[in-house]
C-alpha positions in Angstrom: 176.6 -12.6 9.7 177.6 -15.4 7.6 176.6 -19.1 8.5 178.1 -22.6 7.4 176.8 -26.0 8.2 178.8 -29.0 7.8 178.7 -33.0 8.9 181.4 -34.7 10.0 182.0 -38.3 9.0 179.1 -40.0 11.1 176.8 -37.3 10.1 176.5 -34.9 13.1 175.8 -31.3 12.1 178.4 -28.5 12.6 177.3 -25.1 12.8 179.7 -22.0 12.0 179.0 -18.3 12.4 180.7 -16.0 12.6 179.7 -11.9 13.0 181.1 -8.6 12.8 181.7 -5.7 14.9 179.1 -6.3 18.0 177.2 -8.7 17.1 175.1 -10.5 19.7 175.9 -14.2 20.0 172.9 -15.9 21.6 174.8 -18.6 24.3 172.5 -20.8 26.6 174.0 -21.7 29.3 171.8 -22.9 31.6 172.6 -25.6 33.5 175.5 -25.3 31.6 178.7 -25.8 32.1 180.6 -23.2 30.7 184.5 -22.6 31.0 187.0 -19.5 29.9 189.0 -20.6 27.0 192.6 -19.8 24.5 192.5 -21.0 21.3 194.8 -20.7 18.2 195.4 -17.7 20.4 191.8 -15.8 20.8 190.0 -15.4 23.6 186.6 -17.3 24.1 184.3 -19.8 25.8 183.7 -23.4 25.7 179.4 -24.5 26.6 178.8 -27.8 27.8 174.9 -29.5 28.4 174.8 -32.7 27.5 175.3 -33.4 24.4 175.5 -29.7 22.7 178.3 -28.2 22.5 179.6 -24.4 21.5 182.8 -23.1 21.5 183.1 -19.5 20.6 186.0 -17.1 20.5 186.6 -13.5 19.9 189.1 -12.1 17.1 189.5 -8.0 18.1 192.2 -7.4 15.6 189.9 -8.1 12.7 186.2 -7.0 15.4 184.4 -10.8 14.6 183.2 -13.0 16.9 182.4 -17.0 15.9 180.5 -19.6 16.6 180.7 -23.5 16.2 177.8 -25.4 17.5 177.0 -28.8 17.5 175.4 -32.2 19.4 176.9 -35.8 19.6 180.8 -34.3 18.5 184.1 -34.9 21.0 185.3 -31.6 22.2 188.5 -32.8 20.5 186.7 -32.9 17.4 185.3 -29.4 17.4 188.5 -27.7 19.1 190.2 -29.3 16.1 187.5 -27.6 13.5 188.3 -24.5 15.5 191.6 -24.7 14.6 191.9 -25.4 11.2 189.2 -22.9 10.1 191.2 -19.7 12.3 194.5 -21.3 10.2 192.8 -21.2 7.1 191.1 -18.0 7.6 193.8 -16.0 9.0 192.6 -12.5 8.4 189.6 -12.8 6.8 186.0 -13.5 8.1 
């Protein structure tokens, strides 16, 4: 598992993990609301409750799974984090 915390420019933390093979991705999502998504192409899940957000997709090609959690952040913010890190990181973990 490897782990990466960032802050974004009004100083909300970012979390990134991501895992490999079957890894178990801890998700709460009570009273939650929680919602199938695509993006950059993978397969995931987007986990709203107030303020927290996750967004986590599944890469099979390369067997990882990842994680970006955060409070207080736009889901436009995070999707574009999401983004540019699966650009960035095509192929690797």
């Amino acid at each position: 598992t490897y782990v990466a915390q960032y802050m974004n420019s009004v100083g909300n933390l970012i979390i990134l993990s991501s895992t490999l093979g079957d890894g178990i991705l801890n998700i709460d999502t009570d009273n939650a609301n929680t919602r199938a998504i695509t993006i950059a192409g993978f397969n995931g899940y987007l986990v709203e409750e107030g303020t927290e957000l996750t967004l986590f997709w599944f890469d099979a090609e390369h067997d990882f799974s990842y994680q970006l959690r955060t409070t207080n952040t736009s889901i436009s913010e995070l999707w574009r984090i999401a983004e540019g890190y699966i650009v960035n990181n095509k192929g690797a973990s």
